[in-house]
N, C-alpha and C positions, 0 to 999 in steps of 0.2 A: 538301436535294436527295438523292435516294436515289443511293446508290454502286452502281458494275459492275464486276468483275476486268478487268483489262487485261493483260495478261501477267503480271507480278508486283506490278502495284499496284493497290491502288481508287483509282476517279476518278468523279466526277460523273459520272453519264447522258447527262445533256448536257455537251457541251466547248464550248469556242470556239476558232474555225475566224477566225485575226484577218489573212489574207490580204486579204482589200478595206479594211483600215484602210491598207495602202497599195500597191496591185498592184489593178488587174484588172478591176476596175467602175468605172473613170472617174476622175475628180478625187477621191482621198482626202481623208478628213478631214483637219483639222487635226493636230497633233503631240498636240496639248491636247487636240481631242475625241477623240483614239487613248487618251490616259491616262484620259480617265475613263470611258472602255468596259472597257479592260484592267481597273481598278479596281473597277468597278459589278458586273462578274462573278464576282472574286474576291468581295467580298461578299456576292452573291447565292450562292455556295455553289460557283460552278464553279470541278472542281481539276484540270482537264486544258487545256493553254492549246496549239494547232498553228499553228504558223508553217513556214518554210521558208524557202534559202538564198536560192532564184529569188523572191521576194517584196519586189518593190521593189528586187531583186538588193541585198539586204543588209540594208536601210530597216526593212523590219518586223520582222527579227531584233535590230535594235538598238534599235527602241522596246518590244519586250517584254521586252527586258536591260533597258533604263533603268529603267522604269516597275514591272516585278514582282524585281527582285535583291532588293530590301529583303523580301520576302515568299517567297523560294526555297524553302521547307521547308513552304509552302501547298497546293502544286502539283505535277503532274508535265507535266515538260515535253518537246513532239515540235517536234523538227524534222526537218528531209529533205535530203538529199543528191543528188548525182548528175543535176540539173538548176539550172543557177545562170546569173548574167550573166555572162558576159567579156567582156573589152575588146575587139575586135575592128580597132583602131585607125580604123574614122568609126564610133564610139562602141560601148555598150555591148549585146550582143545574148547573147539564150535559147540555151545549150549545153546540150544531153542531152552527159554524160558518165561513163560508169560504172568507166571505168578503176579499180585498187585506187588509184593513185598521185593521182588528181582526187578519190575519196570521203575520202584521208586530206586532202586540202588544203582543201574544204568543210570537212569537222568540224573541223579547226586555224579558220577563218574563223568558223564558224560560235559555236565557244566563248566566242570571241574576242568576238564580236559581241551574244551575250545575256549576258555575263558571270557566266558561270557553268564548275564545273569539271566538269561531268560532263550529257550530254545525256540524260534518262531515255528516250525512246523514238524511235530513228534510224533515219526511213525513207528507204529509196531510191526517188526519188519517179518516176523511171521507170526500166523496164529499157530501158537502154541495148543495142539488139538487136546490136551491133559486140562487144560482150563480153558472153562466158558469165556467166551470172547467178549461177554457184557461186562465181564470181571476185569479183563485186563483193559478193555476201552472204557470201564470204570474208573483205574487205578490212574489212564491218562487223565481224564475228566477232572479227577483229584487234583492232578497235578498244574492242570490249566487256574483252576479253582484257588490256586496254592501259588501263582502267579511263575509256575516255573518255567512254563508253556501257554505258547498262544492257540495252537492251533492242532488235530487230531488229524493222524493220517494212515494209514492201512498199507500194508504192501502184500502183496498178490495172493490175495484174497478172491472168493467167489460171491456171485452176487448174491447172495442168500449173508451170508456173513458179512457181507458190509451195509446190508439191510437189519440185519439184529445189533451192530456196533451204534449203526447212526442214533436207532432209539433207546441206547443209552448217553450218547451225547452226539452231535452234529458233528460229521466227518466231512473237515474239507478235502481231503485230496486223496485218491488211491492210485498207488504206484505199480505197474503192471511193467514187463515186458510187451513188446509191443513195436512189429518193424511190415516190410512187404514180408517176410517169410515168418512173421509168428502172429498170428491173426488172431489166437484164443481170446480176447477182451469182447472180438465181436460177437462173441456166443450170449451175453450178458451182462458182463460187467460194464463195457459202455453207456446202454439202456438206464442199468441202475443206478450211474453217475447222474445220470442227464436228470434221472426221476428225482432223486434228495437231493442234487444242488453242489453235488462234490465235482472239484476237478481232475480230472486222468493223467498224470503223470506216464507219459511214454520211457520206459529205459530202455538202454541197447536198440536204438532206431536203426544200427546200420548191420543187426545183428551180431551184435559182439562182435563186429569189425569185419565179418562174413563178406558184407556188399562192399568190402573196401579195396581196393586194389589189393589184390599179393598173399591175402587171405584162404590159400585156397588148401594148404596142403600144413596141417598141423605138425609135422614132423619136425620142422624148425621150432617148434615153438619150446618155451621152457619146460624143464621135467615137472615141475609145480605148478605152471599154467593150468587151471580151471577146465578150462576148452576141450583139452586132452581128454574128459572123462565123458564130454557132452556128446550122445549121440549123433545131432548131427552136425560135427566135425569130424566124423570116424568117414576112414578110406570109401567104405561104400557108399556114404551118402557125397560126398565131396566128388568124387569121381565124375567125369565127364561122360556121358554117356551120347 
């Protein structure tokens, strides 16, 4: 598989994106069918592997600990901060939080969790709009400084805001949505990449599976599936016209 700079590393072209191995699209697989995806991809060539804290609020971060430790020096590894579950006491529920004091406690959680000493590429997976965003791409800054993290990265963010991040610390990668039917990056975020030197992480290329065969009618899908709440997955837009 041909390689791409990524801030400071080569990775695969393609990554894996191992969020619905347990989060988001319904009844996840197995634990088992979780390892021999993480596995089968390693194999196949791919050396960028993304997860996150909010993913199963914790679950998916510790099955690609379990399953990839033995193989650490294969790969570079993203996770994301700054949106995770807390307890809320009647159970556990989705917090945007960007504070410096919550990104240091995800990354301690998050180490913690994939068993590893050092996170190669830490994004903050939203900005948190309650804090300035020089604060919290401060707190990562900290963290790289603190050898916890190699590398600073953004997720779907606007160009203006990953222009005030970078001149607190140099952002290698921003992570966008990004397929033939969701084009918002070409408005400016693209441009902005190309001007500071960060690379564009595309997700959902085939539109959350939209462009994939059999995708067309959400009604099969799980009552927890994500998709179910997305506009354009509802009858009217799906419809053939």
């Amino acid at each position: 598989m041909k390689a791409r700079p990524l801030g400071p590393f080569q990775v695969s072209e393609i990554g894996l994106g191992c969020m619905n191995l347990s989060h988001a699209y319904g009844t996840p697989p197995s634990a088992e069918q979780g390892e021999r995806v993480l596995l089968a991809a390693l194999d196949a060539g791919v050396t960028l592997f993304d997860t996150a804290a909010l993913y199963g609020f914790g679950a998916n971060e510790k099955l690609v600990g379990r399953v990839l430790k033995a193989h650490r020096n294969r790969f570079t590894l993203a996770t994301k901060c700054g949106m995770a579950g807390v307890d809320a006491g009647d159970g556990v529920k989705r917090v945007i939080d960007g504070r410096p004091e919550a990104i240091r406690r995800d990354c301690e959680n998050s180490l913690r969790n994939l068993q590893t000493d050092v996170i190669d590429l830490y994004y903050l997976h939203r900005w948190d709009k309650k804090v300035p965003i020089e604060d919290s791409a401060g707190a990562i800054a900290e963290l790289v400084k603190a050898g916890k993290v190699r590398a600073l990265g953004l997720s779907e963010v606007s160009a203006a805001t990953l222009r005030r991040a970078h001149a607190v610390h140099p952002v290698s990668a921003v992570q966008t949505e990004y397929s033939l039917w969701t084009r918002n990056p070409e408005i400016a975020v693209l441009e902005a990449c190309r001007e500071i030197g960060a690379a564009f992480v595309a997700f959902s290329p085939v539109a959350r599976g939209f462009l994939c065969d059999g995708l067309h009618d959400v009604g099969g899908l799980d009552a927890k599936d994500i998709r179910r709440s997305m506009p354009r997955f509802s009858p009217d837009t799906t419809r053939p016209t």
